[in-house]
N, C-alpha and C positions, 0 to 999 in steps of 0.2 A: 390712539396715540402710541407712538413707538421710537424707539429711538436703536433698533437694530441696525447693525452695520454700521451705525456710526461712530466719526471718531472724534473724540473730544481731549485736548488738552489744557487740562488744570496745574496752575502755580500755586505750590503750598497746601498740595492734595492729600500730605501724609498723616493728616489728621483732622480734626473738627468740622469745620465747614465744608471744607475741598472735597472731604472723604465722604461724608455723606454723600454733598453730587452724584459721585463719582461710582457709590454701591447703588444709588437709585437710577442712573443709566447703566450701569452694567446688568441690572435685571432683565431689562430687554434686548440681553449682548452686546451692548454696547462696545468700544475698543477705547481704552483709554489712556493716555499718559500722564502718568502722576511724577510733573516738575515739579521737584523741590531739594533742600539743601540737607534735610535731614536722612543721612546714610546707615549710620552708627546708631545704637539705642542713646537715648539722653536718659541723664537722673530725674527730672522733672515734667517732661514730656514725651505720651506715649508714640508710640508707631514712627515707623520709618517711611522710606519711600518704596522697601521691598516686603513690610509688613503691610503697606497700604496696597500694592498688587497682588499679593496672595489672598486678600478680602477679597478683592473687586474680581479674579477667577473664581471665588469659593460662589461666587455671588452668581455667575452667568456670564459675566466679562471678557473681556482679553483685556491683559494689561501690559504697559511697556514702563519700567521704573528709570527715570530720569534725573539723575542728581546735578540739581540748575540752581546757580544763583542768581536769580534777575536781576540782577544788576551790573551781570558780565554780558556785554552787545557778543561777542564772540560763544556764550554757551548758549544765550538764550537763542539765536539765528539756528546753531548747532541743532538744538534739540527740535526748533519746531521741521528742520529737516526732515530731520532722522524720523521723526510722527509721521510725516507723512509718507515721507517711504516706506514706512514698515509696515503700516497700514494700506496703504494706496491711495489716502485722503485726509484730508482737514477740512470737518464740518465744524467745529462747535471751539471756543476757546472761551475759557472762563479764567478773569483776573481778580483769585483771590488772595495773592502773598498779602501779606500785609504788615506793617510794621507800627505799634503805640509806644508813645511815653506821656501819660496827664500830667506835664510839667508846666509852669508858666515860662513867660520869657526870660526871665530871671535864674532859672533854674535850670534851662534848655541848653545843655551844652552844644556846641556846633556838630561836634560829629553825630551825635545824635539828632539833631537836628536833622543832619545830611544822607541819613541812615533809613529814616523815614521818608526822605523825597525822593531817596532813590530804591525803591522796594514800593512804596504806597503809586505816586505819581508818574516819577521816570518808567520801573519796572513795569508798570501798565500800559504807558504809551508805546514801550519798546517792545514788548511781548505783541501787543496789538498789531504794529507797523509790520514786525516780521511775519506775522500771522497770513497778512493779506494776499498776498498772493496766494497763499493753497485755499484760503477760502473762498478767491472769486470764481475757482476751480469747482467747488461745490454748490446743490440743488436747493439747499436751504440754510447757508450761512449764519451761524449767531458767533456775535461776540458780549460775555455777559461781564459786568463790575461788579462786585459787591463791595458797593457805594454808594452813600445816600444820594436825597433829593439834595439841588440845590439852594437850599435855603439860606441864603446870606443873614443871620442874626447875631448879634453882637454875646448873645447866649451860648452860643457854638462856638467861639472863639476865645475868649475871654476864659482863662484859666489854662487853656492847652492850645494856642495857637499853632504852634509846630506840627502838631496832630494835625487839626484839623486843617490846615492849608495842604498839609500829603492829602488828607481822607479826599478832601473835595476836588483837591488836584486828579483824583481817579475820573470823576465825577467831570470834570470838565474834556476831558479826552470821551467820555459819552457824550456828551453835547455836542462835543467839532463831527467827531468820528462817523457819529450817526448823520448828521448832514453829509458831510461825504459822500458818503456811500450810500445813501438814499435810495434804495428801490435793488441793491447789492447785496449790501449785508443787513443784518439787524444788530445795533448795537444800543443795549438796553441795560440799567443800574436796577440791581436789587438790593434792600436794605431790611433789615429786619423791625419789627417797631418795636420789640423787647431784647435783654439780653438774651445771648444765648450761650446754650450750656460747652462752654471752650476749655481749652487750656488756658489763654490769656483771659478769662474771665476769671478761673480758682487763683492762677497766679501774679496776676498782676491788679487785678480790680474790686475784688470783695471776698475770695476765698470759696469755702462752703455755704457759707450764708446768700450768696450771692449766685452759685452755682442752684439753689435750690427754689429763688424767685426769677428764674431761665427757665426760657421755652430750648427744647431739643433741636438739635441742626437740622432733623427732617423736615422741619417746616421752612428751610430754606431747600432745602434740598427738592423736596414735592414744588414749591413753585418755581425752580429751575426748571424743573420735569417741563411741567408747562409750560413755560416761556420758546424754551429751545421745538416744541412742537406748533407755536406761531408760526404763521408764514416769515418769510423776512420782510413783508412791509409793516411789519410791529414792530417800530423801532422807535428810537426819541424818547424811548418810557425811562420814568424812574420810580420804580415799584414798589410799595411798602410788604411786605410780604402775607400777613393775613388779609387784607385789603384786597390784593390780587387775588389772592384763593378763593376767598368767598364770593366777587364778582364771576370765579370761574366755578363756582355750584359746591366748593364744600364748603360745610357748617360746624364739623366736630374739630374745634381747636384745641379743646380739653387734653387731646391725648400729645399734644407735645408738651405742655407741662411738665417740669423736672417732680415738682413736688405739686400738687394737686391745692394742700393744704396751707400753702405760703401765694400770695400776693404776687406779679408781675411786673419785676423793675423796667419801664420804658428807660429804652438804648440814648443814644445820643446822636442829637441828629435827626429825630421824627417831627416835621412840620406839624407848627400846632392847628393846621387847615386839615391835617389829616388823621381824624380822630378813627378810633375801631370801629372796624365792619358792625352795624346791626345787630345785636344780640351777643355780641362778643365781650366779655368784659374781664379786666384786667386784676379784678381781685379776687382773692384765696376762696375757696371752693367750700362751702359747707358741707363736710362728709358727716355718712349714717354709717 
């Protein structure tokens, strides 16, 4: 497996999830462009979009830093241009901006509300659309979500509907999308079945406590790896992320664990049809 020479663009690459991807293809020189909005250092979140391409050269990469709000049709069209010219192609796009608030409906103000459909759902469909064309251009097209299965439960709704009608709205452009383009592209949803260790995890969902029952972005990042080296007729999936790895022959999950010796908070959003891989298990570690 290799993902040399090619070129992938990530929304919201300047940290956590994106940036993993994004260091675990540039080891195989990968060429990448990290879209996102953050330019300037923030007080509360690390890396930029030009600290995020100096990783991914430090790493084996090429990188091209792109300051994108998806949810401008006019920057987003721009930037997947400009990728592929600078590179000479668009293999790979990956739709991870993303936007939360765990409010109910009561508490969901609209632009908030509006804030999320157009970053979570809109940003995804419209990244995707303008995508196409450079991808039908290329030898093995992926376009990846990170967004769950769809599981329609009144569990997943009920407390943060606003949320989760954006999340799954991502989720639903994998279902049309992947029909579409059937036997073209590959367009497939990865999902994590634990948290994982973010920014929006310490600062918006549990803190250090919470940060410490998280698995590490690599475990999304290692079955992106995979994914994007399927042919393009692996498409229609919506991936639980150890699920997939261990189907693809690894067994040692232990080392994405933040804290070894704390328990595994499951995410939001994992089908209860879809319980852990075989020998995998989701609580605190007896250390010697």
């Amino acid at each position: 497996m290799s993902l040399k020479g090619k070129t992938l663009f990530i929304t919201g690459g300047s940290r956590g999830i994106g940036l993993a991807i994004a260091l675990r293809a540039a080891r195989d020189g990968a060429n990448i462009a990290i879209a996102a909005k953050t330019v300037d250092p923030h007080p509360k979140l690390e890396g930029t979009i030009h600290t995020a391409a100096a990783e991914i050269e430090k790493a084996g990469g090429k990188a091209l830093a792109l300051a994108v709000d998806v949810r401008d049709e006019a920057a987003v069209k721009d930037a997947l241009d400009r990728t592929a010219a600078h590179f000479g192609s668009l293999d790979i796009v990956v739709n991870n901006a993303s936007a939360i608030a765990l409010t109910d409906v009561a508490s969901t103000d609209m632009k908030r509300f509006d804030l999320m459909h157009q970053i979570n759902a809109r940003g995804t469909y419209m990244v995707s659309k303008y995508a196409l064309p450079h991808l039908l251009k290329a030898d093995n097209p992926h376009i990846l979500m990170l967004s769950p299965p769809l599981d329609m439960q009144t569990k997943w709704f009920a407390s943060h509907t606003a949320y989760s009608m954006a999340k799954f709205g991502m989720s639903l452009v994998v279902l049309g999308l992947a029909g579409e383009q059937q036997g073209r592209i590959a367009v497939n949803a990865l999902w994590p079945r634990t948290t994982i260790a973010t920014a929006a995890v310490r600062n918006l969902l549990g803190g250090d406590a919470l940060m410490a029952m998280s698995r590490k972005p690599e475990i999304l990042a290692d079955a992106a790896y995979r994914i994007f080296n399927k042919p393009k007729t692996f498409t229609g999936q919506f991936l639980i992320d150890d699920t997939f790895l261990a189907a693809e022959g690894v067994s040692d999950f232990d080392q994405y664990r933040v804290d070894p010796s704390q328990p595994l908070q499951v995410d939001f959003f994992v089908p209860d049809t879809m319980p852990p891989p075989k020998g995998v298990s989701l609580k605190a570690l007896t250390l010697r």
